[in-house]
N, C-alpha and C positions, 0 to 999 in steps of 0.2 A: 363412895359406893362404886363397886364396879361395872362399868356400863357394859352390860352381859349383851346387849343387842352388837357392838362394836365389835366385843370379840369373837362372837361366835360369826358374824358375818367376815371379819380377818380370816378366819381359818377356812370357812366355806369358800372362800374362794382362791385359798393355798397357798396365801400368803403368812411370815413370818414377821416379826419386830425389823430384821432389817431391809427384807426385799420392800415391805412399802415405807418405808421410811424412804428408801431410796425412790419408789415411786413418787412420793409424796412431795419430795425435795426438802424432806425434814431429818432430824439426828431422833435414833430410836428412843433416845430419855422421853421426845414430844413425845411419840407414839405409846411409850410406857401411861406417860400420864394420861393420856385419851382413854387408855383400856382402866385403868386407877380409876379414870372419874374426877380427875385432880383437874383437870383442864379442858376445853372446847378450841377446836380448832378457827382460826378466824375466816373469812367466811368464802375467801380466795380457794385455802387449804380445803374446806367443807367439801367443797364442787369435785375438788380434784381425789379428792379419796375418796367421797362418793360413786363417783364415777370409777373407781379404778375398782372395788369393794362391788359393785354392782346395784348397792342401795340408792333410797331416797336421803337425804342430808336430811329430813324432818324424823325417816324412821330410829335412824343413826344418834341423832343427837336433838330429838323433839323440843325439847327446853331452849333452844336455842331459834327455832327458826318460827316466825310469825304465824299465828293458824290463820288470819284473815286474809294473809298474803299468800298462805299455802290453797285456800279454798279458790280465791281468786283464779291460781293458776292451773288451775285442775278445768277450766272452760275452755276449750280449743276452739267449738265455732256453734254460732247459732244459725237457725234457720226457722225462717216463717211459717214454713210448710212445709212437712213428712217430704211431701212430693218434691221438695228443694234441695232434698239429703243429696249429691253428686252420685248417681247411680254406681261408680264402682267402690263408692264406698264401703260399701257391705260387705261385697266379694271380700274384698283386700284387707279388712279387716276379720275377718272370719277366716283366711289363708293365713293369716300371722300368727292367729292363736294356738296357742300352747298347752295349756292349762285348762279351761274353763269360756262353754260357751252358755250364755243361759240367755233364754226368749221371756218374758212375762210379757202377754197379750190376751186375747180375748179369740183372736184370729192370728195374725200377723200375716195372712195367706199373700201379702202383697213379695214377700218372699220369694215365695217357692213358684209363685205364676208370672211375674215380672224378674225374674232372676233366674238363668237358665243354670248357670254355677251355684248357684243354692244347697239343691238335695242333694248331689252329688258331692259339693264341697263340704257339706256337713257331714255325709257319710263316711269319706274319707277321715274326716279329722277323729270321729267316733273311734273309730278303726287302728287307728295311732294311737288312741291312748286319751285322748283329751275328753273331759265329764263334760256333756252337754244334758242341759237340763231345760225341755222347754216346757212352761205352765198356761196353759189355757184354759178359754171359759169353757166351765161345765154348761153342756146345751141344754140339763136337766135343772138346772141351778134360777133363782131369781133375778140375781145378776145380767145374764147376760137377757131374759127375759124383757127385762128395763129398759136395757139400754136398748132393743130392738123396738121401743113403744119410743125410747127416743128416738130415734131415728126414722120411725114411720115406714119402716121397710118389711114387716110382716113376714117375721120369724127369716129374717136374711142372713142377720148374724150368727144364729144356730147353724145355717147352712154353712156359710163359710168355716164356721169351727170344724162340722162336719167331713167337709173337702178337703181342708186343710190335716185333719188328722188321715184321710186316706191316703194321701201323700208321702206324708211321715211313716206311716206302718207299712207300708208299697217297697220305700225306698231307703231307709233309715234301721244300722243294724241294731239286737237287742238289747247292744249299751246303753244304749239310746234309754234317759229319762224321761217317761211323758207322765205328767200330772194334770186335774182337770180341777178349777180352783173356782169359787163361787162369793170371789170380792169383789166390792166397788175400783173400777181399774182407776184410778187418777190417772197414771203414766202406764205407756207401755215400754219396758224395761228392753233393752237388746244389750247382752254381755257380751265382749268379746277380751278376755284378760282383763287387762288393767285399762281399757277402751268402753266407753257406755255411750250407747245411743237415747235418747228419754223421747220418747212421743209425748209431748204435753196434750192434756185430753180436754176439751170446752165443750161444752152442752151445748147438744142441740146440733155441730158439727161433726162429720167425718174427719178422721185420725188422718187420712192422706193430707188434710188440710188444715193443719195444726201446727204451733209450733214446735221446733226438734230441736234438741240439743245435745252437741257431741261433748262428752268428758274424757279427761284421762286422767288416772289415778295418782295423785302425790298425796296422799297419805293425809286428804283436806278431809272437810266434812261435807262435799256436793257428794260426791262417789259413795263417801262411807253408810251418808244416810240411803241413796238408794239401793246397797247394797243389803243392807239392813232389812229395809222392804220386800226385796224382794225369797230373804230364809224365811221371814213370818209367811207370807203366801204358800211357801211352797211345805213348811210344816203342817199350815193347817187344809193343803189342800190332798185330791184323791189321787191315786194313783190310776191311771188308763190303762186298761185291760182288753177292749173292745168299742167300736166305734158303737157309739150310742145313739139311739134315736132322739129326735128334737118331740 
């Protein structure tokens, strides 16, 4: 069968049977048979026409590379606590993005008020072309209602949803997706491409004092599931029209 991911990724990137063969340091018959389906390259070869192809070696050739060893390597770093994330974290990952920025929080206000390149870096990226999509709690929703009796703070977190949406409509242009979602948050979600940041969420504690965990995407299933999570949120949540009262 012909591995149609192989070839269509060959030509996307303008190459020919003999220029990567020549890349490859292989004779174009291997290459014929890689696009055939007839053959897998061994695992030296894999790296290096991956890389040269621009893919992942798991999307390329899935049957071939380990999914407990692809999940594995999709962890880049963990942290005890939000508050432990390396402050220029965020920046620099949200400067690199290309593609795709999406927020799933309740607030995330620790953003745009501890982060002076924030609105601004987001606007621009809006601006270039890139879908940002950030889902927040609905102030009018049960959710976030809960989780303020969690917390004992007397409708605090409505407020911060509140601020935090002034912010965004202030400074953020009309590309700009905002949706208002009214689920149990487990993880708060930070997208940056193929870059995830996860707020793990514990009862009874503040998210700044949570565990956090950095991903990057190799085609495992840490990434894919919360990626997954986070299109049901945003299918069944509202779209933001106007700052709402708590």
């Amino acid at each position: 069968m012909v591995n149609e991911r192989f070839r269509r990724a060959m030509h996307r990137s303008g190459h020919d049977l003999s220029s990567l063969a020549a890349a490859a340091e292989v004779s174009t018959k291997s290459v014929e048979r890689w696009i055939a389906g007839d053959s897998i390259p061994y695992p030296r070869t894999r790296y290096r026409v991956a890389a040269v192809l621009g893919e992942d070696e798991g999307y390329l050739w899935p049957e071939a590379v380990n999914g407990a060893s692809l999940a594995g390597a999709e962890l880049v770093a963990t942290y005890p606590r939000r508050n432990d994330v390396p402050r220029h974290l965020w920046t620099e990952l949200l400067r690199a993005s290309q593609r795709n920025v999406d927020v799933l929080a309740f607030a995330g206000l620790f953003l745009a008020e501890e982060h002076s390149d924030w609105l601004p870096t987001l606007a621009a990226k809006a601006e270039a072309g890139v879908r940002v999509r950030l889902l927040l709690g609905d102030p009018q929703g049960s959710q976030l209602a809960a989780r303020d009796l969690e917390y004992k703070i007397n409708g605090g977190v409505a407020g911060r949803v509140i601020s935090v949406l002034g912010h965004y409509t202030e400074q953020l242009p009309g590309s700009v997706e905002i949706r208002l979602h009214d689920t149990p948050l487990y993880n708060s979600i930070y997208r940056f491409d193929d870059d995830l940041i996860i707020n793990h969420h514990v009862y009874g504690i503040l998210a700044a004092f949570t565990p956090t965990t950095h991903l990057r995407r190799i085609d495992g299933a840490y990434v894919n599931t919360y990626l997954e999570s986070f299109e049901r949120v945003w299918g069944s949540a509202r779209e933001f029209r106007q700052v709402p009262q708590p």
